[in-house]
C-alpha positions in Angstrom: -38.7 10.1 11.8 -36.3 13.4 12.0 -35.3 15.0 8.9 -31.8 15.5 8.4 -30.7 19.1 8.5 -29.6 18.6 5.0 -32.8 17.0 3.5 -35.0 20.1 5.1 -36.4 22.1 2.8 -36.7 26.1 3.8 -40.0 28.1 3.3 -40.1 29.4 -0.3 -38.7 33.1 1.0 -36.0 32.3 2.9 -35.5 29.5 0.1 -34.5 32.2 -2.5 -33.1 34.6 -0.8 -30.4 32.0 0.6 -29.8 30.5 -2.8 -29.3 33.9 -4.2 -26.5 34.5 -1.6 -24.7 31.2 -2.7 -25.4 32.9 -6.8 -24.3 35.7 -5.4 -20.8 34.2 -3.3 -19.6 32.6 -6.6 -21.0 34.7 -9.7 -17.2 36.6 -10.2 -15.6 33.3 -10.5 -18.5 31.5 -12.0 -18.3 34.3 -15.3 -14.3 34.1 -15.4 -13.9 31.3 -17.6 -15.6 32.1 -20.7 -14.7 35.7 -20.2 -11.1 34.4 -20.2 -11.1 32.0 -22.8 -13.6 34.5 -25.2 -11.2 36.9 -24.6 -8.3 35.3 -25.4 -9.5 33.8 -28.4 -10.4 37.8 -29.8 -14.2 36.5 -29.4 -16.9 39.1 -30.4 -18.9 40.7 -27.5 -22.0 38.9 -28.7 -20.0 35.5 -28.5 -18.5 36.1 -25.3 -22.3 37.1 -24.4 -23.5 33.8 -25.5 -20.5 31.9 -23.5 -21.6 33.1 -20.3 -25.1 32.7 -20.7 -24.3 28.8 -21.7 -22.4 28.8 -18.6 -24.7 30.1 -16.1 -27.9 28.1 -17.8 -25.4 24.6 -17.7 -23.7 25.3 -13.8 -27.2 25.7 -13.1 -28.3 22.5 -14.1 -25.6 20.9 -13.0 -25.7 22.0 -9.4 -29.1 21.2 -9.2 -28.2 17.5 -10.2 -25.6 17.3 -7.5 -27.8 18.7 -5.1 -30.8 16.7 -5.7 -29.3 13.6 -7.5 -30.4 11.3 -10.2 -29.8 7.7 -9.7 -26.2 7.2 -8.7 -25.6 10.6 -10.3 -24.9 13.5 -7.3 -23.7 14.0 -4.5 -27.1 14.8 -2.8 -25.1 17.0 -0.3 -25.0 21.3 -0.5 -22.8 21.7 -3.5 -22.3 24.5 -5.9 -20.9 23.7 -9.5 -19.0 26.2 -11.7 -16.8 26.1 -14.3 -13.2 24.9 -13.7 -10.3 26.9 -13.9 -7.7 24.1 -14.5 -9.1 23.7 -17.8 -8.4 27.6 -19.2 -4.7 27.4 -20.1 -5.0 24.0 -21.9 -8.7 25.5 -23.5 -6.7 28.4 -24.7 -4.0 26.7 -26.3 -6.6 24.5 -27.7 -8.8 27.4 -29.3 -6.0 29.4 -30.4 -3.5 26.8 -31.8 -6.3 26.2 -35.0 -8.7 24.1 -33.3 -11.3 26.5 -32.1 -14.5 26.0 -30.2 -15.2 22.6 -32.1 -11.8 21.3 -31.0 -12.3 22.5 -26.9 -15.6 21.2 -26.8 -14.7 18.1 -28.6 -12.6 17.6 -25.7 -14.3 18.3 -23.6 -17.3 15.7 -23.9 -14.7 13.3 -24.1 -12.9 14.3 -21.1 -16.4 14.1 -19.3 -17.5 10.6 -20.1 -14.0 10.1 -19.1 -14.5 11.0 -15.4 -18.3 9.4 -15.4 -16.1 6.2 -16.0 -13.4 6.5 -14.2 -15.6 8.2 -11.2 -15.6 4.3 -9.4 -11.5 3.9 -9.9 -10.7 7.4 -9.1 -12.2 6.7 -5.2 -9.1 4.2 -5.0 -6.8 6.6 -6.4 -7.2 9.7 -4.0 -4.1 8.5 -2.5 -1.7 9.7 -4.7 -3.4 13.2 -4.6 -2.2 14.1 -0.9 -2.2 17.7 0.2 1.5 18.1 -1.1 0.4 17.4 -4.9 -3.2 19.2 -4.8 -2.1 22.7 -2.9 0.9 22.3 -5.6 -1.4 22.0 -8.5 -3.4 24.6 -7.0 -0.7 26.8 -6.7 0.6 26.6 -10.3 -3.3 27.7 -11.4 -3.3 30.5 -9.7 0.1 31.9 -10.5 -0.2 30.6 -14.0 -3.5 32.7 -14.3 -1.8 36.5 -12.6 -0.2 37.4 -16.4 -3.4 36.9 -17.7 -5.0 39.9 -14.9 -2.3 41.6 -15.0 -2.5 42.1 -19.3 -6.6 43.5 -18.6 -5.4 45.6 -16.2 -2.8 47.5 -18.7 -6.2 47.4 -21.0 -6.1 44.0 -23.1 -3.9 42.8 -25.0 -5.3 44.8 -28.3 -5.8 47.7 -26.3 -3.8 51.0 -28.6 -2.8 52.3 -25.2 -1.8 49.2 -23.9 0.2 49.9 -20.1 -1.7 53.4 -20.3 -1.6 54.9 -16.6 -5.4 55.6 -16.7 -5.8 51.6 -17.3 -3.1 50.8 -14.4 -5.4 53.3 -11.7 -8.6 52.1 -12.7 -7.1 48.2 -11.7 -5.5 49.2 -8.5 -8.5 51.0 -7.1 -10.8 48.1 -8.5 -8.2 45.7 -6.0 -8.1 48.2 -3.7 -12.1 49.0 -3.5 -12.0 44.8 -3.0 -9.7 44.5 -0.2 -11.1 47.2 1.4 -14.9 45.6 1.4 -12.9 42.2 2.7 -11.2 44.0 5.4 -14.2 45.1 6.6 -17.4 44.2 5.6 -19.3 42.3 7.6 -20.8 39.1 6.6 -22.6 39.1 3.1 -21.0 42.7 2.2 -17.3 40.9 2.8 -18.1 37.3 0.6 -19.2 39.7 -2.6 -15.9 42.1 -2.5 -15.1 40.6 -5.6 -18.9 41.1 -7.6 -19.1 44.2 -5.8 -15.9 45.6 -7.0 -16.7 44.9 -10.7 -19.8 46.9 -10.6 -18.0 49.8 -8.8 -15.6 49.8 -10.9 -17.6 49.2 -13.8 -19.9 52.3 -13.6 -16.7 54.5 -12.4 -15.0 53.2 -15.9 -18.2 54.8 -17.5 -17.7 58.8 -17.0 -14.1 58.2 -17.6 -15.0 57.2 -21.4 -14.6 53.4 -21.1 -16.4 52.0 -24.3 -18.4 48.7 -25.0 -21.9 48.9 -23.7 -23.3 49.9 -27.0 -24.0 46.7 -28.0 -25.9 45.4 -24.4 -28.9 46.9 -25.9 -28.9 44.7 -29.0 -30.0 41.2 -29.7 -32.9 39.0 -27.6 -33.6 39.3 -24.3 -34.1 35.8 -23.8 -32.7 33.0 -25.4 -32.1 29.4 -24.9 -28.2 28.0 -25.5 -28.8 25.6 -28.6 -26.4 22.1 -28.7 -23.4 23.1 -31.0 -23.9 26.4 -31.5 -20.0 27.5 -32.7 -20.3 23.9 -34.5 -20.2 20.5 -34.3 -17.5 19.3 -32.3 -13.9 18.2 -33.3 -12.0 15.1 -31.8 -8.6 15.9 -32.1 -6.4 13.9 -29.9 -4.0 16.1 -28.7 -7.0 18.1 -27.3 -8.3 15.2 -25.5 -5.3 14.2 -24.0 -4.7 17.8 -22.4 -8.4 17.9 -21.0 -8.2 14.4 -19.3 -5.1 15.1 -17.2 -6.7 18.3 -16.0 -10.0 16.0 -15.3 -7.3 14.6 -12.9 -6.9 17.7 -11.6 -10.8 18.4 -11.2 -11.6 15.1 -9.4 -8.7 15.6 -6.8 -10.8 19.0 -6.6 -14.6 18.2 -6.6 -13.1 14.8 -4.4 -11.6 17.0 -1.6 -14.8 19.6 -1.4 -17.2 16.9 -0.8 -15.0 15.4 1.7 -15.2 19.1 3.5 -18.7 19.2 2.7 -19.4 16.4 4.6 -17.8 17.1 7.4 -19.7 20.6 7.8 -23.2 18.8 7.5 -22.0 15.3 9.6 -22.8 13.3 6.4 -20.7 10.3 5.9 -19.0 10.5 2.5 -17.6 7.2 1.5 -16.0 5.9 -1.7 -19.5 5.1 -3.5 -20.7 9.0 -2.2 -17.5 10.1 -4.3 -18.3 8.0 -7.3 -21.5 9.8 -7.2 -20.2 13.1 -7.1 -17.4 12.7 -9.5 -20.4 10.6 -11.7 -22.1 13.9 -11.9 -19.1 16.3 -12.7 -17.9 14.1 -15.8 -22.0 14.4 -17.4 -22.3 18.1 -16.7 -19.0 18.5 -18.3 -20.2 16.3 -21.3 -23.5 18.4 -21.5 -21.3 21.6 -21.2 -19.4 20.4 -24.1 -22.5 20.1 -26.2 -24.2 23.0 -24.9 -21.1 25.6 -25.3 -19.7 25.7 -22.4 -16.4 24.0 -20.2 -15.5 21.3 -17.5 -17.6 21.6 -14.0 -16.3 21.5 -10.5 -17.7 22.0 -7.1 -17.1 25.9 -5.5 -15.0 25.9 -2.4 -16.0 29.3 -1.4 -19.9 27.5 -1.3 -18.9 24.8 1.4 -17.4 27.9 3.4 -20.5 29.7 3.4 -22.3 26.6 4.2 -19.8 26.5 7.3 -20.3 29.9 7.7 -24.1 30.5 8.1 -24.8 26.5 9.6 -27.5 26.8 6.8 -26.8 22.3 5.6 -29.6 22.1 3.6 -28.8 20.8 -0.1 -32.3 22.8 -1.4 -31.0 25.6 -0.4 -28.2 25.4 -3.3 -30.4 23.7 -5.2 -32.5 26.7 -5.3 -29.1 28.9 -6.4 -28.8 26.6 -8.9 -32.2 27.1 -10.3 -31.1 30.9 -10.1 -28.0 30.7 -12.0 -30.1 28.5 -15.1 -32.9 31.2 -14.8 -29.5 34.1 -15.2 -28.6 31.7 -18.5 -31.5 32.5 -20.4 -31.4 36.3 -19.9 -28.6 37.2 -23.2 -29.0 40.9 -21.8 -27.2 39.9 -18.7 -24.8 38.0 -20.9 -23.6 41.0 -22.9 -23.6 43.4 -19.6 -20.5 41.3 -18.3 -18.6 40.5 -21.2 -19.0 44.5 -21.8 -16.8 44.9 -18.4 -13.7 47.2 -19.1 -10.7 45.2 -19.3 -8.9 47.2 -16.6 -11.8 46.5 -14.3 -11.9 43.0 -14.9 -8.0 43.0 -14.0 -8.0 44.6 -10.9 -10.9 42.1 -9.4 -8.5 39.3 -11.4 -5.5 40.2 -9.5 -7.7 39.7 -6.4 -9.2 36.7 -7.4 -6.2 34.3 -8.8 -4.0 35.6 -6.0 -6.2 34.1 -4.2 -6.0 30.6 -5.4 -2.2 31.1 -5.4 -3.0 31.9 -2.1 -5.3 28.9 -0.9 -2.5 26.6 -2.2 -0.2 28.3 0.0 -3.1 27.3 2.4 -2.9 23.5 1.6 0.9 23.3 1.5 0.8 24.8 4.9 -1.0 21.7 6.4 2.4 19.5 4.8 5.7 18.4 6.5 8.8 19.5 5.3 11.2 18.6 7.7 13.6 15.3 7.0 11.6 14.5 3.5 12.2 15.3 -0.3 8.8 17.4 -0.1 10.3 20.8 -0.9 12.2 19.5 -3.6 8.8 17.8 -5.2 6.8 21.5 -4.7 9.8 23.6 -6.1 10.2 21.1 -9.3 6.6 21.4 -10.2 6.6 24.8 -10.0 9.6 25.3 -12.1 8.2 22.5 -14.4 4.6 24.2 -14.3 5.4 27.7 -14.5 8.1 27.4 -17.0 5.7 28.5 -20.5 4.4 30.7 -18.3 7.5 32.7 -18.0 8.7 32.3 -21.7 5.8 31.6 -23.4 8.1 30.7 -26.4 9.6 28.0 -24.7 8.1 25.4 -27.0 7.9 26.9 -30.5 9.9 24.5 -31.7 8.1 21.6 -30.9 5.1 20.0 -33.5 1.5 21.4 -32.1 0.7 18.3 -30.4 3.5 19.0 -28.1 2.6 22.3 -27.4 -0.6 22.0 -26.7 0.2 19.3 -23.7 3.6 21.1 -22.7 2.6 24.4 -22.7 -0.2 23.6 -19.9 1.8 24.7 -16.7 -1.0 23.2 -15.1 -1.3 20.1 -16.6 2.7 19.3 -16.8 2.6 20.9 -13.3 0.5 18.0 -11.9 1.7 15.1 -13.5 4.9 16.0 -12.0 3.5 16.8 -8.8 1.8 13.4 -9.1 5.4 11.5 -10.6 7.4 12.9 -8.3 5.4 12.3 -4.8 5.5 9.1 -5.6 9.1 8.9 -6.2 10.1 10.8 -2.9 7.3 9.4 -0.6 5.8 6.2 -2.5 2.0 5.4 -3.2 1.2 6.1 0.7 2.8 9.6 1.8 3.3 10.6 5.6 1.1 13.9 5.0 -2.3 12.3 5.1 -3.8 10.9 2.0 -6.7 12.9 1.2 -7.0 16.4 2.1 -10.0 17.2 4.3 -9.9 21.4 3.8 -11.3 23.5 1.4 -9.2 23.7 -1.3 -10.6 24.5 -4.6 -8.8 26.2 -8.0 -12.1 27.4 -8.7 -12.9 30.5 -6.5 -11.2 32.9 -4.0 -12.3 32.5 -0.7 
């Protein structure tokens, strides 16, 4: 009997050193999230530490069980999980609005058993997530995410010297130093830019008397992420109700990777193969929610380097995955990134949610706009969507539950991508249903 390419299972060297190229293709976007949201919620270094190691330990596991599979849990297929980034505005607003860690991850665990139950229905609802409203959606993420790379790059929001020049040059040669490497590096050198360009720009920041590496040296070298570590979690409905519409968001994403996915390795992916996937999304995103960390979502930018280097096997990612959990129990390595200078961080930010902007762009691109109300659903969601971006007061007057959901470009942004598709072009659209491409809020190509 012939092995499928995608059941084969490398020699132990090559094994490792082509899952740590996948590690290695989506560590910048895999760190993002909790360095975002730890940021924004005036998190110590040591937490922030501990946020990324829960990250990497959980999007370890939880590539490994859509790699391998469990049951009716996983794809089985070369996937890479990492946390969402459709979930960080709402998260935000969440943990700064007086609910805290308890409250996000309260939501969270809910908004995960959510999708393990709604992974069968959702497999009869990709219709009404045609390329028009995902590469909309998409959109709105990554231009709702620019102020937040464009405040590191002036030096942080606390930062004394806030807009200093010195902060503003250290960002653009950060961008620059990554454009450059994707211009024209070759191969692996060109898919780490972004990694590459925080390190660069990292130890540049040093000599020029960046501070916040004197606390890498302190605490364990090793540690294990404990259940509930910022406390137990809260259920507070509001909070639940902003996670589960951007679950929406994250099964129209994981939904169209596998689709690509499968396509690449010449596996058929049918509704019960999308269950599966979505099936183990929604429980890594409940683990995450017990074990500190956020929402999970297959990495686009990991089905293009499966494209690109024709390497199908699912062990291969499996064995990044087991990387990434290995990474999550090292604090040191935890405290190293969240001790990346905010201007540094920017400049690579700029590159890397212009991007997403960008692969929306991408998305649209593949849609009709001649003789149909499609423009006039795109440019409502955006104006919908981005609208508390651009005033961020926009909805002080309204009670807190309120704000929470409305001041979520990205979750208003969808649900009236979603409302209004169906309005101009009905339950079926002309533009094809799902969409086949890579197109993932998660990661910059």
């Amino acid at each position: 009997m012939v092995t499928h390419q995608v059941d084969e299972v490398p020699r132990p060297g090559p094994l490792v050193a082509l899952g740590l190229q996948h590690v290695l293709a989506m560590y910048a976007g895999a760190v993002a999230v909790p360095l975002i949201l730890g940021n924004a919620m005036r998190l110590s270094t040591e937490d922030i530490a501990y946020l990324i190691n829960a990250d990497l330990l959980v999007s370890g596991a939880a590539t490994i069980l859509q790699c391998v599979g469990v049951w009716r849990f996983g794809a089985r297929l070369p996937l890479m999980q990492g946390c969402t980034f459709a979930a960080v505005t709402p998260m935000v607003l969440i943990g700064t609005q007086g609910g805290g860690l308890p409250a996000i991850y309260g939501a969270v665990i809910v908004g995960g058993l959510v999708l393990v139950l709604f992974a069968p229905v959702f497999g009869r609802l990709v219709r009404f997530f045609p390329p028009l409203v995902t590469g909309t959606v998409i959109l709105i993420i990554g231009l709702s995410l620019l102020p937040v790379a464009v405040d590191w790059a002036a030096g942080g929001t606390d930062a004394a010297d806030h807009g200093a020049p010195k902060h503003l040059a250290l960002a653009l040669g950060v961008l620059l130093f990554v454009l450059v490497l994707q211009r024209f590096g070759r191969g692996f050198v060109g898919r780490v830019a972004v990694l590459v360009g925080l390190v660069v720009g990292t130890l540049v920041a040093i000599p020029l008397g960046y501070q916040g590496f004197s606390e890498v040296g302190t605490g364990p070298l090793f540690a294990v992420s404990t259940p509930f570590h910022f406390g137990l979690p809260v259920f507070e409905l509001t909070a639940i109700v902003s996670i589960a519409v951007v679950m929406l968001v994250t099964m129209a994403e994981t939904t169209g990777d596998v689709l690509a996915i499968g396509e690449i390795v010449r596996q058929p992916v049918d509704g019960r193969r999308v269950a599966d996937t979505l099936r183990a999304d929604g429980l890594s995103t409940a683990l995450g929610g017990v074990f500190n960390t956020f929402p999970y979502t297959a990495f686009a930018q990991n089905v293009g380097l499966v494209r690109l280097t024709r390497v199908h096997s699912r062990y291969v990612v499996a064995a990044g995955g087991a990387i990434l959990a290995l990474l999550g129990l090292v604090p040191a390595l935890g405290r190293v990134v969240a001790a990346i200078p905010a201007p540094v961080l920017g400049g690579a930010g700029v590159a890397m949610f212009g991007a997403v902007a960008a692969s929306g762009v991408q998305t649209l691109s593949q849609v009709s706009f001649t003789g149909n109300g499609n423009l006039a659903v795109v440019a409502a969601s955006l104006g919908v969507g981005l609208a508390p971006v651009f005033v961020p007061t926009l909805y002080e007057q309204f009670p807190t539950w309120f704000q929470i959901i409305a001041q979520s470009g990205i979750s208003v942004g969808c649900l009236a991508a979603v409302g209004l598709n169906l309005l101009f072009n009905g339950p079926t659209t002309r533009n094809g249903g799902v969409h086949n491409g890579l197109h993932s809020a998660d990661e910059p190509r």
